[in-house]
C-alpha positions as CSV (number, residue, x, y, z in Angstrom):
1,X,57.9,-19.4,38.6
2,X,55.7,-17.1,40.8
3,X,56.5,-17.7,45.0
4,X,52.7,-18.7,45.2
5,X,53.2,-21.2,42.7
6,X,56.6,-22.8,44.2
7,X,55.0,-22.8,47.4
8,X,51.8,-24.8,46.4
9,X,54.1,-27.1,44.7
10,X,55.9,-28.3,47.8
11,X,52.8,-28.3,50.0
12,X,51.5,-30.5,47.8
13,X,54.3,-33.1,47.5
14,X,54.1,-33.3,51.6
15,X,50.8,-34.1,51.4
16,X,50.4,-38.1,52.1
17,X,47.3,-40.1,50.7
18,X,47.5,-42.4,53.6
19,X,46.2,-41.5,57.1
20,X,48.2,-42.1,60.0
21,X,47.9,-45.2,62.0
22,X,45.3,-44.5,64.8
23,X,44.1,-41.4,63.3
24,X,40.1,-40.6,62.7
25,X,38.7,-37.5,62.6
26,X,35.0,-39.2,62.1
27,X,32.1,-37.8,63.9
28,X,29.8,-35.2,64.1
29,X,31.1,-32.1,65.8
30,X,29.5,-28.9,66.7
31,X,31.4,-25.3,67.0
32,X,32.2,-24.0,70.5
33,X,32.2,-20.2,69.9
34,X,33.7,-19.8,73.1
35,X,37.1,-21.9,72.0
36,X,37.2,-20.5,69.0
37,X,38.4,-17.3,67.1
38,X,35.2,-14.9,66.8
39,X,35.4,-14.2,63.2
40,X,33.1,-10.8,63.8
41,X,36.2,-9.5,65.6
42,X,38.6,-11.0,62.6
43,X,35.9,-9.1,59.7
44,X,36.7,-6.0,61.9
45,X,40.3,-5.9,62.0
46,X,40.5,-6.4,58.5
47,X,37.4,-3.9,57.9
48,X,39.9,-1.6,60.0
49,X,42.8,-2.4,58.1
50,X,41.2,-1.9,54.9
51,X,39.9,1.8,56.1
52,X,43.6,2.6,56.4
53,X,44.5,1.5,53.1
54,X,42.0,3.6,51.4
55,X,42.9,6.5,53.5
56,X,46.0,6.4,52.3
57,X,45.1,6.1,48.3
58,X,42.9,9.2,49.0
59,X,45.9,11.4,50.7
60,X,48.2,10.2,48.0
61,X,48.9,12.1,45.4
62,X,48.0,11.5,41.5
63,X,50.6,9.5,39.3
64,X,52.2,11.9,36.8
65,X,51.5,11.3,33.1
66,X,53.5,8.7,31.4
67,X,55.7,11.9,28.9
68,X,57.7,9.0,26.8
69,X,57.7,9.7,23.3
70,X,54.8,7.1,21.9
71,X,53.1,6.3,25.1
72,X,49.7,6.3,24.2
73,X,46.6,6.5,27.4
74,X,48.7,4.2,30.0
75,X,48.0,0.5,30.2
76,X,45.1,-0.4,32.5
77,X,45.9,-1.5,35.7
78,X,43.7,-4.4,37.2
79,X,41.8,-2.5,40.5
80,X,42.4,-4.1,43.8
81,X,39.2,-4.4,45.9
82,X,40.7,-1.8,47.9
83,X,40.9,0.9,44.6
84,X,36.9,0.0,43.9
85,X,35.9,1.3,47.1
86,X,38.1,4.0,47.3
87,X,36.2,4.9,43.6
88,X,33.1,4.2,45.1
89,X,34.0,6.3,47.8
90,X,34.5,9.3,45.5
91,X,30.9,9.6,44.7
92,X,29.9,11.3,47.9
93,X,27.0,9.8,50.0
94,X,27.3,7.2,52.4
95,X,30.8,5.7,52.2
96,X,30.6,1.8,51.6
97,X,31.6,-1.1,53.7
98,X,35.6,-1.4,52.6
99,X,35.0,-5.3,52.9
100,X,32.1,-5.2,50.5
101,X,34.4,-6.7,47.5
102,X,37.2,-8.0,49.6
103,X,37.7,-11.8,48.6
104,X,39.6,-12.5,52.1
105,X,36.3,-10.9,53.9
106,X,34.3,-13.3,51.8
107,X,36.2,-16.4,52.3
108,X,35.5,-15.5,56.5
109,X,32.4,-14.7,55.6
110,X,31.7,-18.3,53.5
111,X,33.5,-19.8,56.5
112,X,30.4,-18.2,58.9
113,X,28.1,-19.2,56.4
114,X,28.8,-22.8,56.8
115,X,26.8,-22.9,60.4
116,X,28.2,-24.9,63.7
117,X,27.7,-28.3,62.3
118,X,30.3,-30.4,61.3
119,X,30.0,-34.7,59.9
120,X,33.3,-35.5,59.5
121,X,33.4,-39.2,57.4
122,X,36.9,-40.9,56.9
123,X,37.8,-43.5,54.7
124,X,41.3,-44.8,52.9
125,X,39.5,-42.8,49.6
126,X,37.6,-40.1,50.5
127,X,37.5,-37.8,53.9
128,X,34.1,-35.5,53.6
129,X,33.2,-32.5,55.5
130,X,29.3,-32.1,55.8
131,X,28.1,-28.9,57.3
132,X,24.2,-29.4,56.9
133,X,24.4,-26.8,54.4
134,X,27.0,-27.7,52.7
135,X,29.3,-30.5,51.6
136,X,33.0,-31.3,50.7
137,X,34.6,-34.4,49.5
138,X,38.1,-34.5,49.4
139,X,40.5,-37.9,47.5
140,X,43.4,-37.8,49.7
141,X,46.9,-37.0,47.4
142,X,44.6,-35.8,44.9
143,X,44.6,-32.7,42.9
144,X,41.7,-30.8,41.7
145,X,40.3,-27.8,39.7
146,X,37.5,-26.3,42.1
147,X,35.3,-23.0,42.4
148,X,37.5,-20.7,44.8
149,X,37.2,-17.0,45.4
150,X,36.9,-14.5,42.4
151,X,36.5,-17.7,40.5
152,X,38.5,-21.1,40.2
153,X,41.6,-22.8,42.2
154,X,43.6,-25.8,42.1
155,X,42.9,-27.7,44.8
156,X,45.2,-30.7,47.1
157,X,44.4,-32.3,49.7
158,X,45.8,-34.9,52.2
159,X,47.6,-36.1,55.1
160,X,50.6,-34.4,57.1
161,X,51.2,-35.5,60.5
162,X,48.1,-36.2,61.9
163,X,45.7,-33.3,60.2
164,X,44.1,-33.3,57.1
165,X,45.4,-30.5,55.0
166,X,43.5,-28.8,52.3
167,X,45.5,-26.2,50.3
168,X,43.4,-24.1,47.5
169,X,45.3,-22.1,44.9
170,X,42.9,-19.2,43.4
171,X,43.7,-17.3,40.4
172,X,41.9,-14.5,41.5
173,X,41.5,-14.4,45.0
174,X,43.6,-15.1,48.3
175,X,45.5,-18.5,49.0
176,X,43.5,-20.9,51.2
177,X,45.0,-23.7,53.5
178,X,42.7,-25.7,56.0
179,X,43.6,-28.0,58.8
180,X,41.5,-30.3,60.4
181,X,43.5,-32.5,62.8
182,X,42.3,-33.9,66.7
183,X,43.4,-32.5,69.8
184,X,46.1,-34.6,72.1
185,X,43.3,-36.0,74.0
186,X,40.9,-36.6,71.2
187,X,37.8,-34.7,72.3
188,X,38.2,-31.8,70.1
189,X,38.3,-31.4,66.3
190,X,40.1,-28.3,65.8
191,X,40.3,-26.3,62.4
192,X,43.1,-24.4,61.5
193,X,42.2,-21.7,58.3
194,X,45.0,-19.6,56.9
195,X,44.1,-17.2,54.4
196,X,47.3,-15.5,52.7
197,X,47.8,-12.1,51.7
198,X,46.2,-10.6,48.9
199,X,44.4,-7.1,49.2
200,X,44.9,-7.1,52.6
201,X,47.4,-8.9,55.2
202,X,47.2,-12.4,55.8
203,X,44.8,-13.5,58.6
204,X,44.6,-17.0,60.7
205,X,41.1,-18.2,61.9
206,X,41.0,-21.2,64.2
207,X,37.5,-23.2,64.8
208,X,37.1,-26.2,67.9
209,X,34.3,-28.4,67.8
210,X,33.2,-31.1,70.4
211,X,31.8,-34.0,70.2
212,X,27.6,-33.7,69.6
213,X,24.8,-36.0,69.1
214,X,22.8,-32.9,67.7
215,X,21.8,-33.4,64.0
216,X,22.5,-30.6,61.8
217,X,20.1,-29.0,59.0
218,X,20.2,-30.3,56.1
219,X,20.5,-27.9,53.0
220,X,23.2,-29.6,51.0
221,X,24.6,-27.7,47.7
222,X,27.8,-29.7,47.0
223,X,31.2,-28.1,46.9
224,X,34.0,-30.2,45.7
């Protein structure tokens, strides 16, 4: 059994279905950049960090031939993200963005996308995030198949402590967990992403929102 896969396994079993007494995270919320990580400067470490990995590939040297008596071509290896731009690269012209097929970029990216709106809704059987331009429900102690980066992940959600947890599994792309929990005095709703290793090294983005009485637009393709 894969680390990823022990891992998820216990993070669900601590996850309770029952909120804890006196805690709501209902409201609507807005973003204060200013609190906040700036996920610009996040894209741009990673950007850097992917720079230096292709760097590297490009100064290595070639694999030698597999000689074995009855080795045929060599088995395909699956390309990282960071091995299609590096192939890109080799083309000549204008190198590309190193983040253009990173699945950790795009999950910051998707994160971005999801505007400075939050309408948080709490009940014992469902907790839903609604950005205004998009929308997640969530069964607390549930499990779920849902779309994730580079294609599908298994999903569970709940309670520990006082924050919400949502922990996403991808079979493609990078390991997701997302907090939502209150701040010790209440006024803030902060969010807590970790996004695990995978092409590149891990990365942490943190979001605080404040109370609002701002509606947010309303464009609402559902995500589950």
């Amino acid at each position: 059994i894969s680390c990823a896969v022990v891992l998820f396994g216990c993070a669900g079993n601590s996850l309770s279905p029952d909120a804890p007494a006196g805690v709501n995270l209902a409201g609507n919320w807005k973003l204060d950049p200013a609190a906040s990580d700036d996920p610009q400067k996040v894209l741009a470490r990673m950007r850097a960090q992917a720079a230096r990995l292709i760097a590297r590939r490009q100064a290595a040297p070639p694999p030698l031939p597999d000689r074995r008596r009855g080795a045929r071509g060599g088995q395909q290896q699956e390309e990282s993200p960071v091995d299609e731009e590096l192939a890109a690269g080799a083309s000549g012209g204008v190198p590309p963005d190193p983040l253009r097929r990173s699945p950790m970029a795009h999950v910051v990216l998707a994160v971005v996308a999801r505007g400075d709106f939050l309408t948080v809704s709490q009940s014992a059987a469902q907790v839903v995030l609604d950005y205004g331009t998009s929308r997640r429900s969530f069964t607390p102690g549930a499990r779920s198949v849902v779309s994730a980066e580079g294609g599908v992940g298994d999903q569970v959600s709940g309670w520990e402590g006082r924050e919400y947890v949502i922990h996403i599994r991808a079979q493609q792309g990078p390991d997701i967990s997302d907090r939502y929990g209150l701040s010790a005095d209440g006024r803030e709703l902060i969010e807590k992403m970790h996004i695990g290793a995978a092409e590149l090294p891990a990365e942490d983005l943190t979001r605080v929102y404040r109370p609002t009485s701002e509606v947010a637009p309303r464009m609402l393709p559902t995500n589950d």
